[in-house]
C-alpha positions as a printed NumPy array, in Angstrom:
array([[ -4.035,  15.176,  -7.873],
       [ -2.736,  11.754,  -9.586],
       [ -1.008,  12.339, -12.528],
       [ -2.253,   9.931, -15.64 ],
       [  0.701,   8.054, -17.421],
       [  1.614,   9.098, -20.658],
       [  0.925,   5.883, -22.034],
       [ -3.129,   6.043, -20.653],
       [ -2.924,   9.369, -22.51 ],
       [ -1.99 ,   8.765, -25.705],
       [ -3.801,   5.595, -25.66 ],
       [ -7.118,   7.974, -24.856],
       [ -6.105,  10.52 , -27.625],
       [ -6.723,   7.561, -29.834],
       [ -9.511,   6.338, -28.097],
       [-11.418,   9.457, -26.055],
       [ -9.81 ,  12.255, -27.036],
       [-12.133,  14.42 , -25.137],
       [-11.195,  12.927, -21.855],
       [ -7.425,  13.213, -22.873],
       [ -7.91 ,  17.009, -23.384],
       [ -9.634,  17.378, -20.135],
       [ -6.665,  15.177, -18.606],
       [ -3.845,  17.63 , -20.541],
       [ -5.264,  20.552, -19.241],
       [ -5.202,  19.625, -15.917],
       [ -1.809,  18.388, -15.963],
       [ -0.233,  20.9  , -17.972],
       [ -2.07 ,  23.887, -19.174],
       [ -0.609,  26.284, -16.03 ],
       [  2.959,  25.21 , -17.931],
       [  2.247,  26.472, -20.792],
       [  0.867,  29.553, -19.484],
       [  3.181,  29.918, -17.198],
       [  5.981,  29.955, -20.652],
       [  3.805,  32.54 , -22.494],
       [  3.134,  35.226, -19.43 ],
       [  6.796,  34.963, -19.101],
       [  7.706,  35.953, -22.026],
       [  6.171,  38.716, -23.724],
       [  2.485,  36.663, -24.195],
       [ -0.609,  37.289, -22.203],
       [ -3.577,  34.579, -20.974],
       [ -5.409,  34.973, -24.395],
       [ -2.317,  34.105, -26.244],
       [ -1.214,  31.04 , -24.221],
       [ -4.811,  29.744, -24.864],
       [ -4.222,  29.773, -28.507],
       [ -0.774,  28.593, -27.896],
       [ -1.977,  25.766, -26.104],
       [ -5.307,  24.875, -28.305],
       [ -2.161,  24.609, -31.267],
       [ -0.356,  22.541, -28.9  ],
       [ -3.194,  19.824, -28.464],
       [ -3.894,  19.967, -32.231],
       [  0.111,  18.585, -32.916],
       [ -0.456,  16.025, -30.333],
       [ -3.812,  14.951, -31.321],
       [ -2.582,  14.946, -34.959],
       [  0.716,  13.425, -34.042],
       [ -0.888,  10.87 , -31.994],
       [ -2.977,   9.333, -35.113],
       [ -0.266,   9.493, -37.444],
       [  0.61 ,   5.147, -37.883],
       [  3.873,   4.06 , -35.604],
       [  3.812,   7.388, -33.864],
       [  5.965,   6.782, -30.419],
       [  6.604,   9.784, -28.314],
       [ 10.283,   9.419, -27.308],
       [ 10.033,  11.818, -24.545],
       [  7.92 ,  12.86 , -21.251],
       [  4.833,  14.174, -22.252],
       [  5.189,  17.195, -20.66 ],
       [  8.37 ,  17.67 , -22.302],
       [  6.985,  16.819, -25.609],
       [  3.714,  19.673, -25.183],
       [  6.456,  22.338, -23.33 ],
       [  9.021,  22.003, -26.534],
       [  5.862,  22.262, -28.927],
       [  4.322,  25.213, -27.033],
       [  8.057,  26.852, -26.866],
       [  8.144,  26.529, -31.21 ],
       [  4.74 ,  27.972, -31.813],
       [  4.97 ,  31.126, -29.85 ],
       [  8.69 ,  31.449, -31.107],
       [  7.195,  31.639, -34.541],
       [  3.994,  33.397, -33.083],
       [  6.644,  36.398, -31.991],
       [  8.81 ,  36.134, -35.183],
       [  5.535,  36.644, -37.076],
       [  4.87 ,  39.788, -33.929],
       [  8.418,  41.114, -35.247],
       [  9.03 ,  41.137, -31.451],
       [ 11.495,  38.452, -31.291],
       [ 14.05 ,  38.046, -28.604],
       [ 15.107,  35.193, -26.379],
       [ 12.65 ,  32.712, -24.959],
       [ 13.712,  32.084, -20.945],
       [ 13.239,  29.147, -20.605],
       [ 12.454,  28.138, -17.033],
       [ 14.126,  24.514, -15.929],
       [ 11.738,  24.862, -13.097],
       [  8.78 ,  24.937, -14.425],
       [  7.868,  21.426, -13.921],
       [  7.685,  22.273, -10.422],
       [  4.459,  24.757, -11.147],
       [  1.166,  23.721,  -8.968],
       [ -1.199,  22.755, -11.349],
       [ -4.696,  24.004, -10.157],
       [ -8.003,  22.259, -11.331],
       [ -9.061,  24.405, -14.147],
       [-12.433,  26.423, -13.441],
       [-15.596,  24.662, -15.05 ],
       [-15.579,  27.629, -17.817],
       [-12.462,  26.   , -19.596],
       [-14.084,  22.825, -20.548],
       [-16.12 ,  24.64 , -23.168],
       [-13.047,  25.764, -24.988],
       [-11.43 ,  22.086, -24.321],
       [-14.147,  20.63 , -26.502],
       [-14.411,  23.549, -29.345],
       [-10.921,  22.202, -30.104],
       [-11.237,  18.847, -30.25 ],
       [-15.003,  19.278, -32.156],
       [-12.99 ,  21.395, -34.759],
       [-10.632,  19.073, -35.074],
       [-12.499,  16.778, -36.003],
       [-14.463,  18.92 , -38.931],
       [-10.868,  20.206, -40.248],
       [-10.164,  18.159, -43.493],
       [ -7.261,  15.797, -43.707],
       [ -5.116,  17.729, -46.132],
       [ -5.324,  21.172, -43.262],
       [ -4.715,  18.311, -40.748],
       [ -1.105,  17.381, -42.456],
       [ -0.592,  21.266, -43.468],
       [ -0.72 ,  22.305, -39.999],
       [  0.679,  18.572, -38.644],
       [  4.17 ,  19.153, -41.276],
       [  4.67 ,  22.99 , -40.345],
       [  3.48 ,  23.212, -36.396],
       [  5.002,  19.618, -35.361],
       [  7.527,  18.623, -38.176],
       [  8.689,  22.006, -38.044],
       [  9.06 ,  21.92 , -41.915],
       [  9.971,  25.002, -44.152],
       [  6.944,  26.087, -46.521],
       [  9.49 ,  25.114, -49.472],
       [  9.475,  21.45 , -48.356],
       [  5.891,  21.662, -47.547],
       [  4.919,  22.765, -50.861],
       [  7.286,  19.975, -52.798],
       [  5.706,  17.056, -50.333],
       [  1.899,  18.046, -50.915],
       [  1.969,  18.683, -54.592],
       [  1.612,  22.923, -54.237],
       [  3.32 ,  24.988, -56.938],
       [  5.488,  26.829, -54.822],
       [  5.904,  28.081, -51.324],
       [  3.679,  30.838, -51.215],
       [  0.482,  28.935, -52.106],
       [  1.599,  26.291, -49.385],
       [  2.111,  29.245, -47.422],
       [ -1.526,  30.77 , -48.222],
       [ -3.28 ,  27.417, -47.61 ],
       [ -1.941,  26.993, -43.912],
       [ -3.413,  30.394, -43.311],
       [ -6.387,  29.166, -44.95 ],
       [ -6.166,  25.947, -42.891],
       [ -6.179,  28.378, -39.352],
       [ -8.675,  30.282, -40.245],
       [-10.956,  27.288, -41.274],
       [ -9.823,  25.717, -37.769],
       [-10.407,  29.12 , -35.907],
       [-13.817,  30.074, -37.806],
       [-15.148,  25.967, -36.852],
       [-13.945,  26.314, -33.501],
       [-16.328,  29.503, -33.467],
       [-19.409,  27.778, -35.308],
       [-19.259,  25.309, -32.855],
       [-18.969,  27.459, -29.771],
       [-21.766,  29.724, -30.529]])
């Protein structure tokens, strides 16, 4: 299978970012599985790890002068590492990630026709989540910003109700990605 450049893909996150999932998953969805089986996560769980991932990028990706300074795959291996670090903290079942250095040597296989439903919930309920969710989830998931900062840059009171409105903002993104699928 020819790999797409990373260039082509950001430039069709910006332009078709439905083709640009389709392309992601191909190329690196079996990494990002392969990272959460590893370690303590099952199939389920490195869907949702890597529906979170594409949400960063696709956020990331619109944000003005945005330049990845890495491989792509890097860039959605290093995201997917953070969230399910913080999806175990949140477990209480924390312990070292192993990291595999070979795992861009993993045999991507074309994903089964049944995925591309789930490709598109994401990216249709991306595109219904409101902008202020969109930077919520953009500053903690990618920017990897404490709720404190969070709250101080958006204008919230104090951490907690930062903290309450990004569980607001996944539940809104997880209840859309439902509307649309049924």
């Amino acid at each position: 299978m020819a790999h797409t450049t990373d260039h082509t893909l950001l430039q069709l996150l910006r332009t078709d970012y439905r083709q640009a999932f389709k392309l992601l998953y191909k190329e690196h969805y079996k990494m990002v599985e392969y990272l959460i089986t590893k370690n303590s996560g099952n199939s389920a769980d490195a869907e949702d790890v890597f529906q979170e991932t594409m949400i960063v990028l696709f956020n990331q990706s619109r944000e003005e002068g945005f330049t990845l300074t890495c491989a792509i795959k890097t860039y959605i291996y290093s995201v997917a590492r953070n969230i399910w670090l913080k999806k175990l903290r949140s477990r209480k079942n924390l312990r070292a990630i192993d990291d595999y250095e070979k795992y861009e040597n993993i045999a991507v296989d074309e994903p089964a026709d049944s995925n591309e439903p789930a490709i598109k919930q994401v990216t249709d309920a991306m595109q219904l989540l409101g902008e202020n969710c969109r930077k919520i989830l953009t500053l903690f998931y990618y920017q990897k910003m404490n709720m404190v900062d969070i709250a101080a840059q958006l204008g919230y009171t104090n951490a907690d109700n930062a903290k309450t409105q990004k569980y607001k903002c996944l539940q809104q993104l997880k209840s859309k990605m439902t509307v649309s699928h049924a």
